[in-house]
N, C-alpha and C positions, 0 to 999 in steps of 0.2 A: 504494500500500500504506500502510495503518496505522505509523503509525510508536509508538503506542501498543498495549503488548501489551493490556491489557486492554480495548481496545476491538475487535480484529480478530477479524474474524470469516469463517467458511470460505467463502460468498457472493461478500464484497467482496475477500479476502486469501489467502486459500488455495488454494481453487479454480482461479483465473487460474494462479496457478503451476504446473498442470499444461496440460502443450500437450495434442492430438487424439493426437497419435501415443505419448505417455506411455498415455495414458488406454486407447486400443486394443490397446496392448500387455500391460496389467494388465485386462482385463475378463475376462479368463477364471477370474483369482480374485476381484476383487472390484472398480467404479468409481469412480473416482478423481474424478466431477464427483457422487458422492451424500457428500455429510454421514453419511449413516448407516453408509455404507462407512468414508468415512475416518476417522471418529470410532472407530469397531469395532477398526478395525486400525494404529490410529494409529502405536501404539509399532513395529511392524513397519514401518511405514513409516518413520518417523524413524531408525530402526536402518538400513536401507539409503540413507537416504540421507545418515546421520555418513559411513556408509563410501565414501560415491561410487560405489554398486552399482545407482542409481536417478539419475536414467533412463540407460539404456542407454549412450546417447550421448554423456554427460558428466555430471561432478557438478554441482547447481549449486553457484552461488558462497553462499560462508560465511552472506551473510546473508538470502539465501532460506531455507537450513538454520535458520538464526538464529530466522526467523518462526514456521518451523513447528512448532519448538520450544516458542518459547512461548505458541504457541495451545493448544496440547497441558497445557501447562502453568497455564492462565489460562482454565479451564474450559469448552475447544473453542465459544465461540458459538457458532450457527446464521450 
């Protein structure tokens, strides 16, 4: 991962952070390995996972949250 926000980007840094079983568990609203999805529904997604309600099975840890954060915030690259 990036350790520069403003170079990360959803591809190389965001992406990977969702596993197969994240991803199939949310395709019925929207996918978690499309850009276009997670760009769309960013804040919705960053909202569940401040709270630890994403993924299912556990929060991740702070600075995965941390990342996704400021992708969101550092004008979501491709």
């Amino acid at each position: 991962m990036s350790d520069d926000a403003q170079s990360a980007s959803f591809e190389r840094d965001i992406k990977p952070l969702f596993r197969e079983r994240d991803r199939e568990s949310m395709k019925a609203l929207f996918d978690l390995w499309s850009y276009d999805d997670v760009r769309s529904n960013s804040q919705q997604i960053l909202g569940v996972l401040k709270d630890g309600a994403m993924p299912c099975d556990g929060a991740w840890p702070t600075a995965q949250v941390d990342l996704f954060e400021r992708w969101t915030e550092t004008g979501m690259n491709a």
